[in-house]
N, C-alpha and C positions, 0 to 999 in steps of 0.2 A: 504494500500500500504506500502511495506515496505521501510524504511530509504533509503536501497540502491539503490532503483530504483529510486525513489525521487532524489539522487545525483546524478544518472548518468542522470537521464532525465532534472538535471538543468546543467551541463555540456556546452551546447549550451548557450542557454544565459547568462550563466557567461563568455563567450569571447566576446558574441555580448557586453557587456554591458563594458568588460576592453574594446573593440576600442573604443565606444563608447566614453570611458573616458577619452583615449590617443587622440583621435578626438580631441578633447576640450582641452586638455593639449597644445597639437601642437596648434589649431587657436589663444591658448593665447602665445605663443612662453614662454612654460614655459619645455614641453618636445618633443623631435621630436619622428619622428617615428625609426631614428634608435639608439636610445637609450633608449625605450621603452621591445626591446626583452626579457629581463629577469622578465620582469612582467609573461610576459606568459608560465613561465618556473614554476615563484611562482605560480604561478594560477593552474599550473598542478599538481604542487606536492601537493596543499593544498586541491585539489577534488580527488585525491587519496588516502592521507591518510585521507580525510571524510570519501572514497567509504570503508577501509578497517578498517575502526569503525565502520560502520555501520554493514560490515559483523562479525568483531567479536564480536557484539553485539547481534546479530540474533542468532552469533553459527553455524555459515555454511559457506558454497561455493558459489559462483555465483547462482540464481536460475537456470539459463540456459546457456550453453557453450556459446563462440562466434561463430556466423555463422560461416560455414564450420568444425566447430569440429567432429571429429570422436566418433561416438553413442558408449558409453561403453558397451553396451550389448545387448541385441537380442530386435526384437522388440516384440516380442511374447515369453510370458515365456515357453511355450510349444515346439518353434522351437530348443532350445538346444537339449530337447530328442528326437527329431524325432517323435512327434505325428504330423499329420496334425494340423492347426491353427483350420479348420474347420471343425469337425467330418463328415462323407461322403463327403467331396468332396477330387474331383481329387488334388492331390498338383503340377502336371504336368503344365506345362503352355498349351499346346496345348493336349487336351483331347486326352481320347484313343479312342472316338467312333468314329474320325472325319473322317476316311478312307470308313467306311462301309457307307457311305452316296452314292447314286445315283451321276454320274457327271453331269445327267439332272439335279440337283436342286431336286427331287424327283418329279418331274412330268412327267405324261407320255403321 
């Protein structure tokens, strides 16, 4: 598994674990909760610049965009030049034979 997934998948329970902390801070009345905030501001920025060690360490990008990212390129290396994806078949979505069909169903 790589560094980066690793960070981003401890992501979560590194804030379970600052409430946690700030939990305990506040029942000892040593920090409340709303003077607490910029922990979670350090905490973001310090799994960031993890996430972005790890990736210039690798030498790359993200393995995989964010959900909803737009596909950089075709899904099928074939579909740019206009071969079908599948040699003999139809590329049409509704077949050509589908007219020449009986309206009985083909029985008679």
């Amino acid at each position: 598994m790589s560094r980066y997934i690793m960070i981003r998948r401890l992501r979560g329970p590194a804030y379970l674990l600052l409430v946690g902390v700030i939990a305990l801070l506040a029942q000892a009345h040593i920090l409340g909760w709303g003077k607490s905030w910029p922990l979670f501001l350090i905490l973001a920025g310090v799994l960031m610049l993890a996430e972005r060690a790890a990736l210039a360490a690798e030498g790359g990008s993200p393995p995989m965009p964010y959900p909803g990212a737009p596909y950089q390129g075709p899904i099928d290396p074939r579909a740019a030049t206009g071969i079908p994806p599948y040699p003999g078949q139809p590329t049409a979505i509704v077949p050509a034979h589908e007219y020449d069909k009986d309206l009985d169903g083909g029985q008679s």
